[in-house]
Steps between C-alpha positions, in 0.01 A plus 500: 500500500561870635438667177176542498475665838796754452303627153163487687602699837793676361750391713908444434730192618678614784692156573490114397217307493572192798238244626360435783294143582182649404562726191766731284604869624624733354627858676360810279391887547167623445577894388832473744318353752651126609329163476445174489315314159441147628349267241342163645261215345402369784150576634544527872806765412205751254282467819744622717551772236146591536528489877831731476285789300190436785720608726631810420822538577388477908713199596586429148748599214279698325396437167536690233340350188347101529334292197478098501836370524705793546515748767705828537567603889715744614877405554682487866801668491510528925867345643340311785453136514296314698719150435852681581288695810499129626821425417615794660313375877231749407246204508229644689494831317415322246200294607346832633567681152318146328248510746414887433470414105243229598315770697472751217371202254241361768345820554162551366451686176124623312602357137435121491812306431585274170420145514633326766560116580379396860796377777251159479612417136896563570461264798318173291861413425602476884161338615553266226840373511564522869383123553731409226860618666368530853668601770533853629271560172173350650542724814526794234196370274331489841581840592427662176127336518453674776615818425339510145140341699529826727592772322630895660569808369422342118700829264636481166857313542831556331553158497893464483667733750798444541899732520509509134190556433413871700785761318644834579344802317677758621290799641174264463631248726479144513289319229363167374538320208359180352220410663266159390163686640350322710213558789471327811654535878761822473685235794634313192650818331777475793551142484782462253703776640624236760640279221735768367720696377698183475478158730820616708296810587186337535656219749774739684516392889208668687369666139167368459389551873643914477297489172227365609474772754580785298255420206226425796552850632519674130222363361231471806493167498422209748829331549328164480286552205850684304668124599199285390535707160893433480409131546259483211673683262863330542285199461321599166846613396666198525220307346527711190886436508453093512269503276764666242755232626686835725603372807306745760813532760500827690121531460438161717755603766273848522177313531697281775536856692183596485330130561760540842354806574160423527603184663375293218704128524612427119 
């Protein structure tokens, strides 16, 4: 499947193809220079291709060569983790460092952006199925109609940041990848950086209120409105997850945290 794309932008294997859950990599060099060939069918993955190349390597890996489903970005060789920063008690160093990558994508740019599928259309599933389970999941249907009825700050949205998902590039800093490009609320960009790197780190004694605060702070947010965001997207998460027979776990125990802190009874 790779072929193709090392005759057509001249680039050599520089590793083994692995896969990830949304497509086939493979580590090359364009002219010397390191990257990454990822090959995906899926449609929401080539959108967030498009939405990679939009952004110009400001927030994002950038992209060096893009056509349907393959895209060609620039490799990151950095040593820095954000999942072993948190393993290392280096938690909220982290959050700011996600938080400043969501500031760099929000910001305003003059090109208009690719495509993009509303916050209203990812939520239909949590609206929808929330009477069906119930629970803490009608509280965060609830909560997510009344963010998405009163929408802030509406920017183009990464979509799925998260530890693994903003990389070390070295001299160019900290970068995004994989993105489902989406518009709506930037709020929900910060969301599902409370749910990871893991569910020990997520639910570590007194983590989610220190998080909480810290993203708050880095991002300029309301406290309450960052928690009423937390609580609709753990909620939409786990509805996706029962509805593909996953138990949601962790997720539900985060959404219990954030129902608690806005005093919501569940």
């Amino acid at each position: 499947m790779f072929d193709e794309y090392l005759e057509k932008w001249d680039l050599t294997k520089d590793g083994d193809p692995f896969a990830s859950l949304n497509g086939y990599l493979l580590p090359v060099r364009q002219r010397g220079l390191p990257a990454m060939l990822k090959i995906s069918k899926l449609a929401e993955e080539q959108a967030g291709s498009l939405l990679m190349a939009w952004w110009n390597g400001d927030g994002a890996a950038p992209v060096l060569a893009q056509e349907g489903e393959a895209l060609l970005m620039q490799r990151a060789l950095g040593s820095a983790s954000l999942v072993q920063m948190v393993g290392s008690g280096l938690d909220d160093e982290a959050s700011r460092i996600l938080c400043s990558v969501c500031t760099r994508l929000h910001k305003p740019r003059t090109a208009p952006p690719p495509p993009l599928v509303p916050l209203e259309r990812w939520f239909e599933a949590l609206l929808c199925g929330a009477k069906t389970h119930g629970g803490i999941l009608e509280h965060c249907a609830r909560t997510a109609r009344e963010l998405l009825s009163d929408p802030r700050d509406v920017t183009v949205l990464h979509g799925d940041i998260h530890h693994g998902n903003v990389l070390d590039f070295g001299t160019s800093g900290w970068l995004a990848i994989d993105p489902k490009g989406l518009c709506g609320e930037r709020g929900f960009d910060y969301a599902n950086i409370f749910c990871n790197p893991d569910a020990m780190s997520a639910l570590a004694p007194g983590r989610f209120a220190k998080r909480i605060e810290v993203v708050a702070a880095a991002s300029d947010m309301d406290r309450h409105r960052l928690l009423q965001w937390v609580l609709a997207w753990t909620g939409l998460s786990a509805i996706w997850m029962l509805n593909d027979n996953v138990a949601p776990g962790s997720n539900i125990e985060v959404a219990k945290l954030a129902a608690s802190a806005l005093d919501i009874p569940y």
